[in-house]
N, C-alpha and C positions, 0 to 999 in steps of 0.2 A: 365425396359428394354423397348424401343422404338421401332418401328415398324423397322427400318433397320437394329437393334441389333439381332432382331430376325430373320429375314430374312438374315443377315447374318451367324449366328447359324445353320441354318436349312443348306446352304449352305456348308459350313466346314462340317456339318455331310457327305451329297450329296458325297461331296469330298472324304472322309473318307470312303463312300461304293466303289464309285469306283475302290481309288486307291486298296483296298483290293481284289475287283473282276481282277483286272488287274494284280493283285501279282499273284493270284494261276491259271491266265489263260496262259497258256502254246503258245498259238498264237499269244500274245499280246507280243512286245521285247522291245515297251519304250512307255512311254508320255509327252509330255508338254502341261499346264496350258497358256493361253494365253489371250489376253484381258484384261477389269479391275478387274478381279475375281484372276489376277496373283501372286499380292504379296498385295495390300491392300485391306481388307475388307471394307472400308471408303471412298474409293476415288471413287464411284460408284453409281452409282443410285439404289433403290431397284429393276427395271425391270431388270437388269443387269443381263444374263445368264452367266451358265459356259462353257466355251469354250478349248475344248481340243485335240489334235493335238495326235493322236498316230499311230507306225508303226507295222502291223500285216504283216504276210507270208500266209494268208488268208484273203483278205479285202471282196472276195464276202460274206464270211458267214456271215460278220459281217453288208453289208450293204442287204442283203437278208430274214432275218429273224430280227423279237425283239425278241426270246427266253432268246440271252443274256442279253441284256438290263434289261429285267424283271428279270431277276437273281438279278438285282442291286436295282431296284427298280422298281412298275409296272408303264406300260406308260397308258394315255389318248392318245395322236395325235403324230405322227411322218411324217417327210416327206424328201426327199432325195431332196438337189441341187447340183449344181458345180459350184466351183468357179476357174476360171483358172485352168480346170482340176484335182483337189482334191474333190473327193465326201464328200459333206458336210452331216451327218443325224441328222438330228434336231428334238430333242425331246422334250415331255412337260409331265412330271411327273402326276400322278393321284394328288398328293397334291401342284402342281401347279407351280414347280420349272421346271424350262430348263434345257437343257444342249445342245449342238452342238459338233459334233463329225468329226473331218474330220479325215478322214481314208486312210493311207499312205501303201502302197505297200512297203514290204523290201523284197527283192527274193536276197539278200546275192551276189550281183555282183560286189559291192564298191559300194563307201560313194558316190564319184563324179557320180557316174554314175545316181545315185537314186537322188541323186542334181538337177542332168540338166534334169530329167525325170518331173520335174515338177516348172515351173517356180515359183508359188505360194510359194514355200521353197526359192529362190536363192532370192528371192523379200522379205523374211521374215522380214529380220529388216527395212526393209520400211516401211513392212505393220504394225508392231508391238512394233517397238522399244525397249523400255525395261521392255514393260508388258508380257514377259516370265519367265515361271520357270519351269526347268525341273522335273519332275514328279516321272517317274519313267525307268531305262534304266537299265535294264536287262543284255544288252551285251554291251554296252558304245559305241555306233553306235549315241545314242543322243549330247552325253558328246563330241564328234569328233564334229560334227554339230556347240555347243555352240561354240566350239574354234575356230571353221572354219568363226563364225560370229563374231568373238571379233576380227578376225585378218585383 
């Protein structure tokens, strides 16, 4: 096994704790995987983080504290930015893995309205193309989103 075999290994696990912490966490309603971490483990460089997009009905607890994070896995460094308005928290695992989190506001008022709340989503498939996959969508508020961008 090769150095990006394994590094991509270690990743897919990464993934595999998350999505589990995001299954039994009650705040969290969806995610998507974004970037080149999206559908090929291959087509990437090993520095490559994982990059993930989800909508919580509480974003301050989740950009306020690492309680949860460390649920998932313990952190070394984290630091908060914005990009177009989407608070990004960027992590860096003790065992030296990333991850980037942008943390999306759902307060339940419709799909369009949470759309135009945030240009960084309406600009989505500019910015990403077709390194999206959706993750995990609890109430199909993502699954709405995907078709609203295929159309």
């Amino acid at each position: 096994m090769n150095q990006n075999e394994r590094i991509d290994g270690e990743y897919k696990q990464l993934e595999s704790e998350i999505y589990n912490y995001f299954l039994k966490n009650n705040k969290i309603l969806g995610s998507i995987i974004i970037g080149s971490r999206a559908f090929s483990y291959s087509e990437h460089s090993e520095l490559s983080d994982l990059d993930i997009l989800f909508y919580t009905s509480h974003p301050t607890y989740f950009l306020n504290n690492l309680e949860w994070i460390n649920e998932i896995r313990k952190v070394k460094a984290s630091h908060t930015i914005t990009i177009d308005g989407l608070p990004i928290l960027k992590i860096e695992f003790i065992d030296g893995l990333k991850a980037d989190f942008g943390i999306y506001l759902y307060d339940r008022k419709g799909l369009m309205e949470q759309l135009n709340k945030h240009s960084f989503f309406i600009h989505f498939n500019t910015y990403f193309g077709s390194n999206k996959r959706l993750f995990l969508d609890k109430e199909g508020i993502l699954t709405k989103i995907f078709k609203l961008l295929k159309s």
